[in-house]
N, C-alpha and C positions, 0 to 999 in steps of 0.2 A: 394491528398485526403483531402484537406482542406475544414473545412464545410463552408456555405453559409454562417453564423450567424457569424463567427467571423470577430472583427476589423479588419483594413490594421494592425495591431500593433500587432497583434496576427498572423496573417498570415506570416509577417517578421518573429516574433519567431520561429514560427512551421518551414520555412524555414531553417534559422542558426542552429538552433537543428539538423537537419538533416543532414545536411551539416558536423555538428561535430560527428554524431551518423557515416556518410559513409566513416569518416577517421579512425574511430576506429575500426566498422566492427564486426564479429558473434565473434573473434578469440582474443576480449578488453581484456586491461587490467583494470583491474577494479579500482586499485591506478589513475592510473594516468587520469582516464576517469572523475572518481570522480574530485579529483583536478583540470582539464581542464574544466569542467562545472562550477566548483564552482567558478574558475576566470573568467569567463565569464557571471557569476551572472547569472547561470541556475538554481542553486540550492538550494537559497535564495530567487526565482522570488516572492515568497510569503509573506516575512516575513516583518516586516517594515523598510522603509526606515530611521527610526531614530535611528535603531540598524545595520545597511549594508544589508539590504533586499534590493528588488527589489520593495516593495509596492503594488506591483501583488498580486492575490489570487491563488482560486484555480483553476482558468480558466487557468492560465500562466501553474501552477504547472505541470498539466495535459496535457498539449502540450510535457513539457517539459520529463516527462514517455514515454508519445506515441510513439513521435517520436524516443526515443532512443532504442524504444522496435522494432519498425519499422526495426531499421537497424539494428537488431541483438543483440544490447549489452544496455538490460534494466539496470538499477541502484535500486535492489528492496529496497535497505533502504534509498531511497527518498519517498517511505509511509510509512514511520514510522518517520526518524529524523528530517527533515521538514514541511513534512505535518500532523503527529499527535502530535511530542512534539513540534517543533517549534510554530506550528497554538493554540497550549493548553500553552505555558509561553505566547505567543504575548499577546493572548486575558485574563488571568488570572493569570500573574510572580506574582511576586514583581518586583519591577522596579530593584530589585539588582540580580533579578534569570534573567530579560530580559538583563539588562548589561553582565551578566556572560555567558550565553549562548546563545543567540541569533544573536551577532556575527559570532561568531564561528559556528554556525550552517549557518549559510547566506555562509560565505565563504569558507565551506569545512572543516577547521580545526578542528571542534570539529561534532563527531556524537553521535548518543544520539539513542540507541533501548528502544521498549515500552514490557513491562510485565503485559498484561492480563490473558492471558488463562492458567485455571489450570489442573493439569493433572483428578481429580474428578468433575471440573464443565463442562467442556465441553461450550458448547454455554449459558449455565443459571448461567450468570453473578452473580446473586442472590446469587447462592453458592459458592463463592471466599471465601476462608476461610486466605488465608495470612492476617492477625490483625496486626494492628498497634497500639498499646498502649503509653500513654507518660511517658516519661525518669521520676522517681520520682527527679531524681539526678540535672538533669540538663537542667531540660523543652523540651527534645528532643523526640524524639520518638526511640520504641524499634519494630521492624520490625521482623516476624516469616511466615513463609512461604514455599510453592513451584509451583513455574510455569513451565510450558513446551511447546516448542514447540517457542523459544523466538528469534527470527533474529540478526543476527550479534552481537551479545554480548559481544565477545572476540575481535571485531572493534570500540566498540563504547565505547567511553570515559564513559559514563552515560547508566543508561536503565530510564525508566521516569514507576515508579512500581504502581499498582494498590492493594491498598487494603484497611482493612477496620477497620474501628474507632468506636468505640461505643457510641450512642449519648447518654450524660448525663441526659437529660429529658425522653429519650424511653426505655432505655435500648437496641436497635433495633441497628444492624450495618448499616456502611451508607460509599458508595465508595469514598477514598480519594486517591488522588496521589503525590508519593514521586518522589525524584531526589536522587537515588544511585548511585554514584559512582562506577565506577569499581573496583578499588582495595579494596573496603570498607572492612574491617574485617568480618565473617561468611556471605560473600556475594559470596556463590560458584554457578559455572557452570562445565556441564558435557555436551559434545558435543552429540548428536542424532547422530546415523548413520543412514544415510538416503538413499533414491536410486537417490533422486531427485539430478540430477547434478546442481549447482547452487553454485556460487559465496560466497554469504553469510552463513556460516552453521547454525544449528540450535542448540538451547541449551537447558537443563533441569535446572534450578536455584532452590537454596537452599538458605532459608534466615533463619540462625540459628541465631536469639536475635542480629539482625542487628541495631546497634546504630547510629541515625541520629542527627545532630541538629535540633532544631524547624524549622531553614530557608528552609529544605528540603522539607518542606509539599508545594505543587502547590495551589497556591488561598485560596480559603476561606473551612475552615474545613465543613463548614455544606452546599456547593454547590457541592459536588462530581458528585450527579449524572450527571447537566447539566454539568459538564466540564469533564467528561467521556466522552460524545456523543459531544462533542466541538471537539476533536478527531477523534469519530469514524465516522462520517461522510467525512471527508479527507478523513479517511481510505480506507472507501469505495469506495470515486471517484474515488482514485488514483490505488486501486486494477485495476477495468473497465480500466483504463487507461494502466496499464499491461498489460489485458488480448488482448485489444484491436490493442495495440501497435504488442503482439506478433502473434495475428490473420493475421494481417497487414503482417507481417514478411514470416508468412509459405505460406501465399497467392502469397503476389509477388513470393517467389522460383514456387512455382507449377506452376503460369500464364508464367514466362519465361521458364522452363520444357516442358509446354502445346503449347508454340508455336515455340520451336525449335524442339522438338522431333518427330522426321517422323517414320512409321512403312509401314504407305499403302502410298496410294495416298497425301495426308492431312499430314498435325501435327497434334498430338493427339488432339490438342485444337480446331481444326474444325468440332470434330465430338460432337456432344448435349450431350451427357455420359458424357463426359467431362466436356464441359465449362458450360453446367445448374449449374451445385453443387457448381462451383468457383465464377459464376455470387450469387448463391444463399449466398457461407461466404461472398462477399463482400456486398450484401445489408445489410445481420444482423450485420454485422462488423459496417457500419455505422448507422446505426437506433441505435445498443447499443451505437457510441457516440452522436450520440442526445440527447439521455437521461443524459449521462453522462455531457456534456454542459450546461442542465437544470439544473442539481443538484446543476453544480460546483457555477454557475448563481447565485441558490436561496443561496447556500450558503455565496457564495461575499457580497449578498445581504444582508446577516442578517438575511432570514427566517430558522431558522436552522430545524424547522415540515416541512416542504417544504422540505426544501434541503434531510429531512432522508427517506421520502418516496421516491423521485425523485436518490438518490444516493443508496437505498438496488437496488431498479429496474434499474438502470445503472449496480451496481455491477453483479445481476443476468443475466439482457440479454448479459452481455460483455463476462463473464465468460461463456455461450453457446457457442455464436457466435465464439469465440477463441476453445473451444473445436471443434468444426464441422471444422472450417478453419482447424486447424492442420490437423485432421484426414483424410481431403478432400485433403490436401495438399503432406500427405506421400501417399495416395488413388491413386494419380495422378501418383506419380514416381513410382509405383509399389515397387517392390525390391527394386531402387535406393533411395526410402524414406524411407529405413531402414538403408543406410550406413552412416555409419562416413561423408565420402565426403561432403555430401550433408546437413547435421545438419540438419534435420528435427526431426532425432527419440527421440534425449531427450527432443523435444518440446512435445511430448505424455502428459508426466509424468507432465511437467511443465505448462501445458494446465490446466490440472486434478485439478491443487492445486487452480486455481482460481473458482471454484467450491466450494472449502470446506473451502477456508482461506477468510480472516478472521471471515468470518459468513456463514454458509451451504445454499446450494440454497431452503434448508428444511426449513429454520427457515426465510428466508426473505419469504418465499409466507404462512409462518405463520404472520409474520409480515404486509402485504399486503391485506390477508384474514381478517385478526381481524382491522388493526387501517384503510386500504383504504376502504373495501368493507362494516365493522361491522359485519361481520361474531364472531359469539360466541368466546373466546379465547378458543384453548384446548388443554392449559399447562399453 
């Protein structure tokens, strides 16, 4: 399933990924998959070469999702520790925050989860209220707050924290991003119980008068917004790349389902009922990564207005297309795509979230209405 548009150089990758995703298989352990990728500079393909990256963008990155999502055992905090803090120190550290973690994020050893969303803002970033004021004492910053809903937290050495600074000229808050430590003092987590079966758990975060030093703060105090969306744009390729990768996943079970299982005359897969809807997930399967290709492109490229139109609408048509695949894929085994056996039925649930994470498929065709088409804003 490799597209037309990609290098020979890209096409080896997508290959070896796979190769490493069908040794590991639906049943991964997620340590050692991690660390197996990361020595084999999967995991890093993005980052630069003069910290142990691979030099690759987000073209590589996203091979590198796909394919592992393909064979069952996706890695979800590869869009968040490489591809939105990794891609947000590369492009804006300090040269001693890109020494310090950039490494370590190339090679596995160090992860690093992101904290936007709060439990009162929902998708209107606008109203993040975790404040970040500076230390009178010691030029630092003092960090108050709560987030929800935050990946692998209690795995990842750092979270890479969003929030907000008050400009001295406006009085007006304005998004900046810290590097908190996990152990930090009143930097608590409390796990979500969730139904979504998945590897990474989710957390609720408390930042009770959290003490930073000044080197904590990401780039330049008064650019937050652009290196907010230096972020989210990865974000979002890499979602599509998920969703894409796991569409991929439920598709091949159903196509080999559909052409071993005999009932009449035929395999199930010979009668049009059948293979229409399978032939129908794999076209939007692949149409969503075309889009998704263009995004990763304009992004490589440096057009990051390009890249965020072309990466909400990868995000969006991935996250269908993945949804319909599942559904068409447990549709297929009847009954048997509700057993254990078969792992198709926690992909339901795990479909559903590329839907609503990191951005609602509500607020990108808000987003596509007002800045693609000029449609009036209405919020």
């Amino acid at each position: 399933m490799s597209g037309v548009i990609e290098s020979q150089e890209n096409k080896d990758l997508r290959a070896a990924v796979a190769a490493l995703g069908a040794r590991h298989g639906r049943g991964f352990d997620r340590a050692a998959l991690w660390s197996e990728a990361a020595k084999l500079g999967y995991l890093g393909v993005n980052l630069p070469e003069a910290y142990g990256g691979g030099g690759g963008g987000m073209a590589e990155l996203s091979i590198v999702l796909e394919e592992l999502g393909s064979a069952g055992c996706p890695l979800l905090m590869m869009v968040v520790s490489p591809a939105i803090c990794g891609t947000v120190i590369a492009r804006f550290g300090t040269e001693e925050q890109k020494r310090t973690w950039l490494p370590g994020l190339a090679d596995g050893t160090l992860t690093m989860a992101f904290g936007i969303t709060e439990p009162e803002a929902g998708s209107n970033s606008h109203r993040i209220t975790t404040t970040a004021r500076r230390d009178g004492d010691g030029g630092g910053w003092i960090l108050r707050g709560r987030k929800v809903f935050i990946s692998g937290v209690d795995i990842a050495d750092a979270t890479l924290i969003v929030g907000r600074t008050e400009d001295a000229r406006t009085g007006s808050l304005k998004p900046c991003l810290f590097i908190v430590p996990r152990d930090t003092p009143g930097f608590q987590r409390s796990r979500i119980d969730m139904e979504l079966q998945a590897e990474e758990k989710q957390f609720e975060l408390v930042l009770d008068d959290v003490r930073l030093p000044a080197e904590s703060l990401v780039g330049d105090e008064d650019a937050g917004l652009l290196q907010l969306f230096a972020g989210l744009n990865p974000e979002r390729i890499m979602t599509a790349a998920f969703a894409i990768g796991m569409g991929r996943y439920a598709l091949a079970k159903a196509v080999d389902y559909a052409t071993t299982r005999q009932v009449w005359k035929l395999p199930i897969g010979g009668h049009q009922a059948i293979a229409h809807p399978l032939a129908q997930a794999h076209i939007e399967l692949e149409l969503a990564r075309l889009m998704m290709q263009k995004a990763a492109a304009l992004y490589d490229a440096g057009d990051d207005v390009g890249a965020g139109e072309a990466a909400n609408m990868a995000k969006y048509a991935a996250a269908e297309a993945c949804v319909k695949a599942v559904d068409q894929a447990v549709h297929t085994l009847g009954g048997n795509g509700l057993t254990r056996e078969y792992g198709l039925a926690s992909l339901i649930t795990a479909a559903r979230v590329a839907r609503i994470a990191p951005v609602s498929r509500e607020m990108i065709l808000n987003y596509v209405s007002h800045q693609s088409l000029g449609l009036p804003k209405s919020y």
